[in-house]
C-alpha positions as CSV (number, residue, x, y, z in Angstrom):
1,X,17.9,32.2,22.2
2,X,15.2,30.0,23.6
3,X,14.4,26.7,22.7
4,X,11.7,25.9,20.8
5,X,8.5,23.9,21.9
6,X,9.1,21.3,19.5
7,X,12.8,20.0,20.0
8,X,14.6,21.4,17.6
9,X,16.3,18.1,15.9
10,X,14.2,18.8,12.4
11,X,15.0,21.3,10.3
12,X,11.7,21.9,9.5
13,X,10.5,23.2,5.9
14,X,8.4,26.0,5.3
15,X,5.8,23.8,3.9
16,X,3.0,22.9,6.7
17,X,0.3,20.4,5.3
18,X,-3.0,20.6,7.3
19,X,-5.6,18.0,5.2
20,X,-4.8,15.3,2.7
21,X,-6.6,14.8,0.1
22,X,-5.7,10.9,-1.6
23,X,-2.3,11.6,-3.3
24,X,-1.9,15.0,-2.4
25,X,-1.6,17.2,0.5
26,X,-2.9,20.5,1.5
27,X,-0.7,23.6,3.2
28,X,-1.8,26.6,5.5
29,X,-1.6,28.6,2.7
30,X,-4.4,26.6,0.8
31,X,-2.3,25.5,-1.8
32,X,-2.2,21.6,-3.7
33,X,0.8,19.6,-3.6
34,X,1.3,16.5,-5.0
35,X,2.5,14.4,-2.7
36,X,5.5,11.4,-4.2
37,X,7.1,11.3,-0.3
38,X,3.9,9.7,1.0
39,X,5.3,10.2,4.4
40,X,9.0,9.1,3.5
41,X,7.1,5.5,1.8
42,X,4.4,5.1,4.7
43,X,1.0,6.5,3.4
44,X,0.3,3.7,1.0
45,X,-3.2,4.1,0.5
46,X,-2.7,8.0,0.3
47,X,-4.1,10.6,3.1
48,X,-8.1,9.8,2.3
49,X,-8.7,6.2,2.8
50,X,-12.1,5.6,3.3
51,X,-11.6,1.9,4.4
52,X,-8.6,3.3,6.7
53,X,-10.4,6.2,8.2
54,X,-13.1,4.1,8.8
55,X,-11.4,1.4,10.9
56,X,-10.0,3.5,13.2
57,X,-13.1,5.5,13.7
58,X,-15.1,2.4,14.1
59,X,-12.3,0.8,16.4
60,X,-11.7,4.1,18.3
61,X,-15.1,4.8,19.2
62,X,-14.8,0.3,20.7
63,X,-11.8,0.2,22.6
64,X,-8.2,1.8,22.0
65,X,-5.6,0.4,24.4
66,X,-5.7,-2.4,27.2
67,X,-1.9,-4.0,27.3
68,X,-1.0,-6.9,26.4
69,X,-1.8,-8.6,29.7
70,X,-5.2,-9.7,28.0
71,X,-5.5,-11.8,25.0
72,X,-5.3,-9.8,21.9
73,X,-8.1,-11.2,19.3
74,X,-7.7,-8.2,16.7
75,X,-3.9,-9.3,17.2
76,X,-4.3,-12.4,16.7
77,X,-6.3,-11.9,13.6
78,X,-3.9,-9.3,11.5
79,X,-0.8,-11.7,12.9
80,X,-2.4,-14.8,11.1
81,X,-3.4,-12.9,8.2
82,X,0.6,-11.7,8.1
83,X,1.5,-15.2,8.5
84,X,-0.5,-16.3,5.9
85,X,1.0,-14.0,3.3
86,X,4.6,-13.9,4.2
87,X,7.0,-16.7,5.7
88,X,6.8,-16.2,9.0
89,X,5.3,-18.3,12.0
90,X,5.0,-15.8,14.6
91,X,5.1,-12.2,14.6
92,X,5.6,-9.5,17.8
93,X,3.7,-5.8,16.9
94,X,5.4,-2.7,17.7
95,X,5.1,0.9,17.2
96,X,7.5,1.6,14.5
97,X,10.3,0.3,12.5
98,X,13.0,1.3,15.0
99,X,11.0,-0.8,17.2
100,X,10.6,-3.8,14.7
101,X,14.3,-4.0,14.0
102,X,15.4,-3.7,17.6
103,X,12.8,-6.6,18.0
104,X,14.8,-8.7,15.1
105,X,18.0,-7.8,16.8
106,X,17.1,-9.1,20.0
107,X,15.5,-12.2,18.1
108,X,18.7,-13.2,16.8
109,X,20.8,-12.8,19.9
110,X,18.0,-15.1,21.4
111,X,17.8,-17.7,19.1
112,X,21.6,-18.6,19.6
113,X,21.4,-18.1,23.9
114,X,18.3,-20.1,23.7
115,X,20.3,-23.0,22.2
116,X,23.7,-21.9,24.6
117,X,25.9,-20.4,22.3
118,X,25.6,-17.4,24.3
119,X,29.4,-16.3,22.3
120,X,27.4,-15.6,18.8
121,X,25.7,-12.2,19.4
122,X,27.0,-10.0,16.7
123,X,25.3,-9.1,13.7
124,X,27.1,-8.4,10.2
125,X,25.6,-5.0,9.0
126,X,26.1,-3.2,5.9
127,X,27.6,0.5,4.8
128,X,25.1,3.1,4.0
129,X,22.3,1.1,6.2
130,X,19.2,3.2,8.0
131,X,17.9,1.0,10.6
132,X,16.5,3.4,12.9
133,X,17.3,5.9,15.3
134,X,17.4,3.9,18.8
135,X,20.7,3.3,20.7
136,X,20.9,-0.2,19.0
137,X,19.6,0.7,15.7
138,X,22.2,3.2,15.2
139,X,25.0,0.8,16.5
140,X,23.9,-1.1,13.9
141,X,24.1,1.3,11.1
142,X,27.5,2.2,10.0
143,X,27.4,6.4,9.4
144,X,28.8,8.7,11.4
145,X,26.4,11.6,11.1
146,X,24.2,8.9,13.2
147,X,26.7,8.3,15.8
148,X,28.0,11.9,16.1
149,X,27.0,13.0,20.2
150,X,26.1,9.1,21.2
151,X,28.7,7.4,21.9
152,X,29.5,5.2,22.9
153,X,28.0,2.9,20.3
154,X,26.7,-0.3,22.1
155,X,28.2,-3.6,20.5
156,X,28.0,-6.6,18.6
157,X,27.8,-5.2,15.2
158,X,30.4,-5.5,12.7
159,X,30.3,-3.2,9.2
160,X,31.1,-4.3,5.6
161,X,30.2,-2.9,2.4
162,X,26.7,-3.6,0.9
163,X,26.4,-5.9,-2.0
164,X,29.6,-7.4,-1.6
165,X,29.4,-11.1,-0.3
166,X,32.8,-11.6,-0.6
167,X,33.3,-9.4,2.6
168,X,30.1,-10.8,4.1
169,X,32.0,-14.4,4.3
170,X,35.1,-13.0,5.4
171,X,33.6,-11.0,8.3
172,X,32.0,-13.9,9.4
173,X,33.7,-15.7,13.3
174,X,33.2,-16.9,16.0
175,X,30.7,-14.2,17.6
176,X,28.4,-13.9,14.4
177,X,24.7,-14.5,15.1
178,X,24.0,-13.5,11.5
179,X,23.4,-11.1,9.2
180,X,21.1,-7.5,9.3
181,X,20.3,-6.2,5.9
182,X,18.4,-4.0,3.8
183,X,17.2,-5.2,0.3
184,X,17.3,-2.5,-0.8
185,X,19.0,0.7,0.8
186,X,16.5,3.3,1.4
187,X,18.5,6.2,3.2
188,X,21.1,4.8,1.2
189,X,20.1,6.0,-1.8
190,X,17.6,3.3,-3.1
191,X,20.4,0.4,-3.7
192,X,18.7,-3.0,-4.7
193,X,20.6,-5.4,-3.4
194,X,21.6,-8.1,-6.4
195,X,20.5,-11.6,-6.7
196,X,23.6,-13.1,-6.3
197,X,24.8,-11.6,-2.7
198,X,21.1,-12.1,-1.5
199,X,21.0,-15.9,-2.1
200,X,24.1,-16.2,-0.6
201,X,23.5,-14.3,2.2
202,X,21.0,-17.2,2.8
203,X,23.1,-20.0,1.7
204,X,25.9,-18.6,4.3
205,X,23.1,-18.5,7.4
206,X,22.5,-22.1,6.3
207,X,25.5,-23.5,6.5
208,X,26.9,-21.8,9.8
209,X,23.8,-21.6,11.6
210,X,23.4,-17.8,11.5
211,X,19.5,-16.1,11.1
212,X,19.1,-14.0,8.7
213,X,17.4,-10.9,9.2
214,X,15.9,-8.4,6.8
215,X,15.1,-5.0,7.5
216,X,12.2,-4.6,5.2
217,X,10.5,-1.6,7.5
218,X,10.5,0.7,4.1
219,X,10.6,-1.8,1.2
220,X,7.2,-4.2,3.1
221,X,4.1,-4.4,2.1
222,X,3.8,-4.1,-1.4
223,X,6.3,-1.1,-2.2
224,X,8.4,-2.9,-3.9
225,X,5.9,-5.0,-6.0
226,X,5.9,-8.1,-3.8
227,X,3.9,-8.3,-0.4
228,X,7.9,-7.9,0.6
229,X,11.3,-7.9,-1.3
230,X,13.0,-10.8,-0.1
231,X,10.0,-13.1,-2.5
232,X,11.7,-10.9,-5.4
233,X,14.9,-13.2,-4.5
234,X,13.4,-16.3,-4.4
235,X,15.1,-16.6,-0.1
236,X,13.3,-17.1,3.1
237,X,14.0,-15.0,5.8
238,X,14.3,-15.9,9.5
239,X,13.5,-13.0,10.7
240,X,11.8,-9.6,8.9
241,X,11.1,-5.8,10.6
242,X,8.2,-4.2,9.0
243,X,6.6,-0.9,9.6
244,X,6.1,2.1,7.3
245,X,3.2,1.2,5.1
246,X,2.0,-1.5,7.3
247,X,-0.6,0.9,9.2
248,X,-1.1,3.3,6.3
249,X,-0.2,6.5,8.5
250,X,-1.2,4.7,12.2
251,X,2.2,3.8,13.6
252,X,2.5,0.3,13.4
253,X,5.2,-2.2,12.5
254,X,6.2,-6.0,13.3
255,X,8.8,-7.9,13.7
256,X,8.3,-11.3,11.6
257,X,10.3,-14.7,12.3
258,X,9.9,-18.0,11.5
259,X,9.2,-20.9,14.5
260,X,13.0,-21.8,14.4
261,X,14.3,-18.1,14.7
262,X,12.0,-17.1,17.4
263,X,12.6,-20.0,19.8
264,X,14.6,-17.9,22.2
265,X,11.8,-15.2,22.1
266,X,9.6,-17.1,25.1
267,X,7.3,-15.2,28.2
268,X,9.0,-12.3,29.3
269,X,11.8,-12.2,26.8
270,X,10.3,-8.8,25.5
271,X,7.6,-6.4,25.5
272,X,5.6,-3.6,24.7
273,X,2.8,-1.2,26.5
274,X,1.2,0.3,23.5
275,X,2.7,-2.6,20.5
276,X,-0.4,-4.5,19.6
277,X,-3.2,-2.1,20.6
278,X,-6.5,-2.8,19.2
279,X,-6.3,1.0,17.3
280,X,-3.3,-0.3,15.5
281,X,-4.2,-3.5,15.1
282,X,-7.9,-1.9,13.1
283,X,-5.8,0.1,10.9
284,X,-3.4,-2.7,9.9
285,X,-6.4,-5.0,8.9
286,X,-7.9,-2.3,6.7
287,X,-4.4,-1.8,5.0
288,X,-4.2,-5.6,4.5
289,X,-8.0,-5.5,3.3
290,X,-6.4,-3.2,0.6
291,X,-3.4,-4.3,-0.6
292,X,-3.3,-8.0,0.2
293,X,-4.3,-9.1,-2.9
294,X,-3.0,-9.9,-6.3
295,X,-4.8,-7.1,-7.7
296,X,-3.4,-4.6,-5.9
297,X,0.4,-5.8,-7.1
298,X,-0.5,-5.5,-10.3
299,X,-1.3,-2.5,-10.2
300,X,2.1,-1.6,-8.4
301,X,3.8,-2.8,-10.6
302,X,2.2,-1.5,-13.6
303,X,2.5,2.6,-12.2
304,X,6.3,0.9,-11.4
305,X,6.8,0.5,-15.0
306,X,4.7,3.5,-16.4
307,X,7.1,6.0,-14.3
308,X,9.8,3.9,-14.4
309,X,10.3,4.4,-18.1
310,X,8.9,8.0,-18.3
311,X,11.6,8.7,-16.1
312,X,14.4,6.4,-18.0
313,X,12.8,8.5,-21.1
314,X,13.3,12.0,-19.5
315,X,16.7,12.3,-17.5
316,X,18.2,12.5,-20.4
317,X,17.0,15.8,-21.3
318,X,19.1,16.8,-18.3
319,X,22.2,15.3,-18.3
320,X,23.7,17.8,-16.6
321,X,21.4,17.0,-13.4
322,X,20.5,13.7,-13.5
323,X,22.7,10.0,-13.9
324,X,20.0,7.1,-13.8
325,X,16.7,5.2,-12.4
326,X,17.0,2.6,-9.8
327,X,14.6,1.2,-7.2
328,X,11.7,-1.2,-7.1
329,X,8.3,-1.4,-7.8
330,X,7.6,2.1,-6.6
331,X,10.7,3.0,-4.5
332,X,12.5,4.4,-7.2
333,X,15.7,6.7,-6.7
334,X,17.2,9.3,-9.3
335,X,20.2,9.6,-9.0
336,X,21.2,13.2,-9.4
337,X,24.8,14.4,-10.3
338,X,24.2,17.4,-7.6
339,X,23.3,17.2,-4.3
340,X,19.9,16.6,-4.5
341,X,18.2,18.1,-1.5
342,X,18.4,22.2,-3.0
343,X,16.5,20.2,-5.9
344,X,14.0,18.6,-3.8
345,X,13.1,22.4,-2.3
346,X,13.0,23.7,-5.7
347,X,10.4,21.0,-6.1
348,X,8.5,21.6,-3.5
349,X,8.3,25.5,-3.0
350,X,8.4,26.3,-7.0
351,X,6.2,23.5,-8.2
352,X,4.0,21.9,-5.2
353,X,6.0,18.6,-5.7
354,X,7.0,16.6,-2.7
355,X,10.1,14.0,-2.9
356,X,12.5,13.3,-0.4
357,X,16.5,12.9,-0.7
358,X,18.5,10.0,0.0
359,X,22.1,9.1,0.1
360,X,24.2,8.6,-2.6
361,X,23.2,12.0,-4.3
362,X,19.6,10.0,-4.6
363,X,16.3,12.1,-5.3
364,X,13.7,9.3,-3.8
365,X,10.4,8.8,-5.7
366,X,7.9,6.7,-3.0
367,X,4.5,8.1,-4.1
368,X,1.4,6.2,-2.2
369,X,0.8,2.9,-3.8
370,X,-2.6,4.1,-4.8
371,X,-1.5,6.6,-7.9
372,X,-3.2,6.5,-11.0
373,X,-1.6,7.3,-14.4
374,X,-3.5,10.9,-13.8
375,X,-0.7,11.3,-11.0
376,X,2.5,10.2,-12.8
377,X,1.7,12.6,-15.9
378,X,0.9,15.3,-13.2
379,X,4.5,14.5,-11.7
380,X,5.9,14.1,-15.0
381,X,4.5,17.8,-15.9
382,X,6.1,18.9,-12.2
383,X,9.2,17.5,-12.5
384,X,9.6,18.7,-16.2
385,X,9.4,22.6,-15.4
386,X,11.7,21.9,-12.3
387,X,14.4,20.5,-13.9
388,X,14.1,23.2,-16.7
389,X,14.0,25.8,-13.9
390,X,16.6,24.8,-12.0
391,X,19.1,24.0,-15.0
392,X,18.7,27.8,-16.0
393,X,19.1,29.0,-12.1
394,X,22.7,26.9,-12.6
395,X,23.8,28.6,-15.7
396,X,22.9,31.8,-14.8
């Protein structure tokens, strides 16, 4: 058996989507599918963008890539306007989220060097976390399938459980640089993390002198129905990884920091050939140009609450499948009382529905941010028939 071109560490669908077409997408075969994965939560302004498409044409057809040995001025422009609508006073562009958190990582460990407590490296991480699929990322994230064929795991990362800040104190010694969390858990099956361990997440940085650092690489820029979660928790970060959404479908993402967090980050601390380039940097300005805007939240947040309660309204036709809503804004999960990902292809090649699953037996809903209440009653329609179909498969 002979390997294929593409390396083989996908199990790859049938499904194979050639054109998109706003919130849907369109296979080989020709046929419509409406599209709630939106790239697993990246393609916020859907697949048709004119303002999107545009940019990059316009800035492809200008200049793509020089390095960052030059100044930057489309850099410097979409980092003030992040600035400017977040908490941070710096920010460092990368090429994905992996990227962005192994930035924050490296952030933190600086911060303390910078000021000689070169002992406080290790960050407290949290069960069921996704930070990305690097050599540190995954040291960070505390599953095994992850770590299965790596190790050894690089250290300085110590695992409690999520939401519990009891544990969070008691993990915290003499090596603790602070604290990595999601919040809330994508992979993990769409978890909000509750008010109370959030603030005192924060109120335990302040009082040791730890950073804390949110991965916000799926729940950023707007998903959630703030510019970014932590605001939902009335905290300030000192550090934030973003990505996903942030380029709309161009790989982009950022790492985020305040002055105070970022002092150890100084010329030649880190780096990145292709973080920054103007390409990128044209397609995160149009995304900002879209969604950076108190219009643009309230319409999140009003599609959050439409599905959101259509969905509270219909799992209980199914009780049998589904348990509850959780999530968001719109990163909402279902959790299902089977394993969801046989329901998630019974979506998909039975009723042209795209979803993705999640941990914790989670069907995750992350539509672009763009829907229209022509799109939830379409998914409402999809989802309907599915579960109907699939309840009688079971009982059969």
């Amino acid at each position: 058996m002979s390997i294929t071109p593409l390396m083989p560490v996908y199990p790859r669908c049938d499904f194979r989507p050639v054109r998109g077409d706003h919130c849907h997408l369109i296979g080989e075969d020709g046929r419509r599918y409406l599209d709630f994965a939106a790239g697993i939560a990246v393609n916020i302004l859907g697949h048709s963008h004119p303002g999107l498409i545009g940019a990059i044409q316009r800035q492809a057809a200008t200049l793509m890539h020089v390095s960052n040995l030059y100044g930057s001025p489309l850099g410097e422009r979409l980092a003030q306007r992040l600035v400017d609508l977040s908490f941070a006073d710096t920010v460092f562009f990368t090429n994905s989220g992996a990227e962005a958190v192994e930035c924050a990582i490296k952030t933190a460990r600086a911060y303390h060097s910078h000021v000689g407590n070169d002992h406080k490296f290790e960050l407290i991480t949290f069960n069921n976390a996704f930070h990305g699929r690097t050599m540190g990322t995954i040291s960070a994230s505390s599953q095994d399938k992850m770590h299965k064929g790596f190790l050894p795991l690089l250290p300085g990362f110590k695992y409690v459980e999520f939401d519990d800040l009891a544990a969070a104190t008691a993990a915290i010694g003499p090596h603790t640089a602070g604290f990595l969390v999601e919040p809330v858990q994508g992979e993990g099956g769409i978890r909000p993390a509750s008010q109370e361990f959030m603030a005192g997440l924060r109120h335990l940085a302040d009082e040791h002198d730890l950073l804390l650092v949110l991965d916000e690489v799926q729940t950023g820029v707007c998903r959630t129905g703030t510019f970014y979660a932590y605001e939902q928790y009335g905290i300030v970060p000192d550090v934030v990884a973003s990505a996903k959404g942030l380029g709309g479908g161009f790989p982009l993402g950022a790492c985020l920091a305040t002055e105070k967090a970022a002092r150890g980050m100084v010329a030649g601390a880190h780096g990145s050939t292709y973080g920054g380039n103007p390409l990128a940097m044209a397609a995160g300005e149009a995304v900002l140009d879209a969604v950076g805007n108190d219009a643009f939240l309230v319409h999140v947040n009003a599609m959050s609450e439409r599905l959101r309660t259509r969905l509270g309204q219909f799992i209980g036709n199914y009780p049998e499948l589904f348990e509850l809503v959780r999530g968001r804004g719109l990163m909402l999960g279902i959790k299902m009382k089977v394993e969801p990902r046989g329901f998630v292809a019974h979506l998909r090649e039975n009723h042209q529905l795209l979803t993705v699953s999640s941990g914790d037996n989670t069907l995750r809903v992350v539509p672009p941010l763009v829907i229209d209440e022509a799109h939830i009653d379409e998914f409402m329609e999809k989802l309907s028939a599915a579960a109907a179909s699939y309840a009688a498969e079971a009982m059969a």
